[in-house]
N, C-alpha and C positions, 0 to 999 in steps of 0.2 A: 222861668228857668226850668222846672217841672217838667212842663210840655217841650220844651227842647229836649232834656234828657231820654225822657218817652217816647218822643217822636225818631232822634236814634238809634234808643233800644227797638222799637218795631223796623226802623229801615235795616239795621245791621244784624238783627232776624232774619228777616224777608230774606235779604242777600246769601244769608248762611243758608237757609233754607233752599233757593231757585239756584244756586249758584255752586257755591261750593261746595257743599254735599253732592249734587251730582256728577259734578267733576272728581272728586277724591274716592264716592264710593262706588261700587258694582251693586246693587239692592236687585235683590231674585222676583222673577215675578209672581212667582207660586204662594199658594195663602202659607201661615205657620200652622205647624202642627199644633191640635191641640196639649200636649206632653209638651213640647218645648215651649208654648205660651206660658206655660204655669212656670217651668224651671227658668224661664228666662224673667218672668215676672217676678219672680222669689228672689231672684239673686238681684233685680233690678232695687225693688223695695229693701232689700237689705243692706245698698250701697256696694256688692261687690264689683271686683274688678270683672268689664265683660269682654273685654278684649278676645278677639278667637273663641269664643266660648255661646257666641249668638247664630243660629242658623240665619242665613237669605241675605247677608250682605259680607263684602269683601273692602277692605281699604288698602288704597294703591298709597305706598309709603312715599314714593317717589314724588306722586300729583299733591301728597301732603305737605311736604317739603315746601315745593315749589309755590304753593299757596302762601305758607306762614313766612317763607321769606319774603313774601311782595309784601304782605302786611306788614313785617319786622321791619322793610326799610319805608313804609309808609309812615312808620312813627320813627324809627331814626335818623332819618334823612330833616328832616328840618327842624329836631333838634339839634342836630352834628352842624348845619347852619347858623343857628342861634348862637351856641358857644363856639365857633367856630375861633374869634377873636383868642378866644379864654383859653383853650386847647390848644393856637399856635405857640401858646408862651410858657405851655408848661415843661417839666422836664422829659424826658424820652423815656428816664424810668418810670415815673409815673402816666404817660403812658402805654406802658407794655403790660401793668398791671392791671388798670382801668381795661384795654382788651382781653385780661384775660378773666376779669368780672363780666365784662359785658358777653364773651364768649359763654362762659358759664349759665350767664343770664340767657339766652340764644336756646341752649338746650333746654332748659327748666322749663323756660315758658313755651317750646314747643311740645314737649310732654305735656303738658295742661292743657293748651292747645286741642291735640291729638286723643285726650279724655273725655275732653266737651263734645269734640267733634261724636266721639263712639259714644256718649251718653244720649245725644240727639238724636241720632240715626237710631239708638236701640228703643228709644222711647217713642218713639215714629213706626218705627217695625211694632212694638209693642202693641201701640196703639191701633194698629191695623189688623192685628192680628184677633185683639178684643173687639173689634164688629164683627168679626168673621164668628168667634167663639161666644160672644156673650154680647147680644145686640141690645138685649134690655135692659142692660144693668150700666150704668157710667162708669167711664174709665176712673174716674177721677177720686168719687164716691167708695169703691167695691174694691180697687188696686190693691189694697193694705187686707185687707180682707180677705181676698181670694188666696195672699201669698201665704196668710195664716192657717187658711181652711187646706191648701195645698200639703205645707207641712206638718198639717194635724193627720192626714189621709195618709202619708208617706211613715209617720209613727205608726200609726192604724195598718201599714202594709195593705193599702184599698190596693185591688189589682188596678192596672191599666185600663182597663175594659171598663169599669166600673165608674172609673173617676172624674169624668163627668156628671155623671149623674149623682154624684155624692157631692160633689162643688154645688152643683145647683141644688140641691136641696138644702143644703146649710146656709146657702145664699136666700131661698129664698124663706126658711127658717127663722133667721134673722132679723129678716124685713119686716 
C-alpha cells in the first residue's frame, strides 16, 4: 500500500512538474539576481506569501483555471456517478445548498491549488538560482541559514556591493 501511495506521489510530481507548470507558467530565461535570490529566499524560508513578489516567472490565471477544472471534474465526475442513485431522490432544496458548498468548495481548493502551484515554481526558480549564486554550499543544508545571515546583513545595513561577500564568509564561518 506504501509503494502504491509513493509511487503516485512521484507520478502526480512528475506530471505537475513536465506538464503543468509549463503550461500555466512563463519562467524567464535569465539567471536571478543575486539581491533577489536572498529576498526571495527570505521570504521563501519564512513562509510568506510570494505571489507577484518573485522576479522570472509569470502565471496565466486563465491556463490556471482550465487546468484545476479538468482535475476538479476528474474527481467529481465519478463521484457524482457513484451517488448518483442517492442525489436523484433528494430534495431540490437540499440540493441548491450542497451546490452551493460544493461551489464554495471549487474556489477554496482552487486558491490552494494556485499556492502550491507558485510554491513549486518559486522553489524551482530558487533552486536554480542557488547553483548559479552558491554552487558549493546545498540548497537544502545552508537555505535556513543564508535567509538568517541575509537578515542579519540588512540589520547590519551591509551595502549591496558587499553582500556577497559577507554571506559567504559567515557561510563559510560556520562550517
Amino acid at each position: 500500500m506504501f509503494r502504491i501511495c509513493s509511487w503516485m506521489k512521484n507520478k502526480s510530481r512528475a506530471f505537475t512538474d513536465e506538464k503543468i507548470i509549463p503550461y500555466v507558467f512563463t519562467l524567464s530565461d535569465g539567471p536571478m539576481l543575486f539581491r533577489d535570490l536572498l529576498r526571495t529566499n527570505k521570504m521563501y524560508q519564512e513562509g510568506l506569501k510570494l505571489e507577484g513578489k518573485i522576479p522570472g516567472f509569470r502565471l496565466s490565471i486563465g491556463r490556471s483555471y482550465l487546468v484545476f477544472i479538468a482535475l476538479w471534474h476528474l474527481f467529481i465526475l465519478p463521484v457524482s456517478v457513484v451517488f448518483h442513485p442517492f442525489l436523484a431522490k433528494i430534495d431540490c432544496h437540499l440540493l441548491i445548498i450542497m451546490a452551493i458548498l460544493f461551489t464554495g468548495m471549487f474556489f477554496a481548493t482552487y486558491a490552494i491549488f494556485k499556492e502550491y502551484l507558485i510554491d513549486t515554481v518559486a522553489l524551482k526558480i530558487i533552486k536554480n538560482g542557488w547553483e548559479n549564486h552558491f554552487p558549493h554550499f546545498d540548497y537544502d543544508l545552508h537555505a535556513k541559514e543564508v535567509a538568517k545571515i541575509y537578515s542579519e546583513a540588512l540589520e547590519k545595513e551591509i551595502p549591496h556591493k558587499n553582500m556577497q561577500l559577507y554571506i559567504l564568509d559567515k557561510l563559510v564561518e560556520n562550517k
